[in-house]
C-alpha positions as CSV (number, residue, x, y, z in Angstrom):
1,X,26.7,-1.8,-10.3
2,X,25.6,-3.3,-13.5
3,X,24.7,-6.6,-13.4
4,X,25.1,-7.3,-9.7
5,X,21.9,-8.5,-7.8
6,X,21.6,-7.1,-4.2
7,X,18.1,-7.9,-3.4
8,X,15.6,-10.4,-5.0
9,X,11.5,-10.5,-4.0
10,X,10.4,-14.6,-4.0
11,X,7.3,-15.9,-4.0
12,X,6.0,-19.5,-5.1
13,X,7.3,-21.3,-2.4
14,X,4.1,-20.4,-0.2
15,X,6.5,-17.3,1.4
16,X,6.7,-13.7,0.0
17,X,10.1,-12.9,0.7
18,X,13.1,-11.1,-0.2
19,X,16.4,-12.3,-0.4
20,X,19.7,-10.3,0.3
21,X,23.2,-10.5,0.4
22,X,24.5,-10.6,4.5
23,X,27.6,-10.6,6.3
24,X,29.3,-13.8,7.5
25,X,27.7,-15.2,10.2
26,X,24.8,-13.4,10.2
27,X,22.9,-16.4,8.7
28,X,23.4,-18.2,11.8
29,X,22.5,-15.4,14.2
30,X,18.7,-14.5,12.1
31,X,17.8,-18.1,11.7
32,X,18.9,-18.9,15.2
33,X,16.8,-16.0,17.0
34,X,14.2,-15.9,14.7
35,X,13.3,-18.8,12.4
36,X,9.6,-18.3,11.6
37,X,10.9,-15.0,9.8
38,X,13.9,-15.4,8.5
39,X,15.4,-18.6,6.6
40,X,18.6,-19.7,4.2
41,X,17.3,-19.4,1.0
42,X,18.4,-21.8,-1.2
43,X,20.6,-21.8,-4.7
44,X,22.3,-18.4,-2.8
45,X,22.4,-19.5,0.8
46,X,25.7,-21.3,0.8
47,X,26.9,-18.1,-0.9
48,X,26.0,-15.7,2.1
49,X,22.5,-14.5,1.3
50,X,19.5,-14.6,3.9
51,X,16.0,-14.5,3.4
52,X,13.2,-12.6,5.4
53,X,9.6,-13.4,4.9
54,X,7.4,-10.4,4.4
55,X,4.1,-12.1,4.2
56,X,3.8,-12.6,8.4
57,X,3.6,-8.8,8.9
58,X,6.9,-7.5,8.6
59,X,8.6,-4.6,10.4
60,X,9.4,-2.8,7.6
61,X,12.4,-1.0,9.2
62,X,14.0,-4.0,9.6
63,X,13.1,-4.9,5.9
64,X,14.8,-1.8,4.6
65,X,17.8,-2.2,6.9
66,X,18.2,-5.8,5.5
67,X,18.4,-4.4,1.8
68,X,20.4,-1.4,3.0
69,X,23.1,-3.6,4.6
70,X,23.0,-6.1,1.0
71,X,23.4,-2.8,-1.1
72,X,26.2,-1.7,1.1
73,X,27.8,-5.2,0.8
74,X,27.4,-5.6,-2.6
75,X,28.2,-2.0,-4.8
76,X,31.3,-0.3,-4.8
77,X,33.2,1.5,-1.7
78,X,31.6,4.9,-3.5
79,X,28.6,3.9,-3.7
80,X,28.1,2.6,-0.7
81,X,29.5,5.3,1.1
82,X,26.6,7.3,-0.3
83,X,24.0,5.2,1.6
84,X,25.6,4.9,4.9
């Protein structure tokens, strides 16, 4: 898994938030139910990636599901087999 980014932490924007790789459509779904805590990030949006704002009091077992799911997406069959 060298050199492939599954999760990134953002600040700087005024949001603390963490940015991860998610399947197709699931953009649309997050945003749409949710759009005070989750949002398309941008430079990586168009490319599948949702972000998830952690400064607003987060439940953090949806935070690690989020990063779980990106892993899973992202690293080999193997490797991900591993997590799931």
């Amino acid at each position: 898994m060298r050199d492939k980014i599954f999760a990134i932490e953002k600040r700087g924007d005024g949001r603390i938030s963490v940015w991860c790789k998610a399947p197709p459509g699931s953009q649309e779904v997050l945003v749409g139910a949710d759009p005070d805590r989750f949002f398309v990030p941008p430079y990586v949006g168009d490319k599948g990636w949702i972000s998830m704002r952690l400064d607003n009091g987060p439940d953090w077992a949806d935070v690690a599901a989020l990063v779980k799911r990106s892993y899973c997406l992202i690293s080999p069959k193997r490797l991900a087999e591993l997590v799931e």
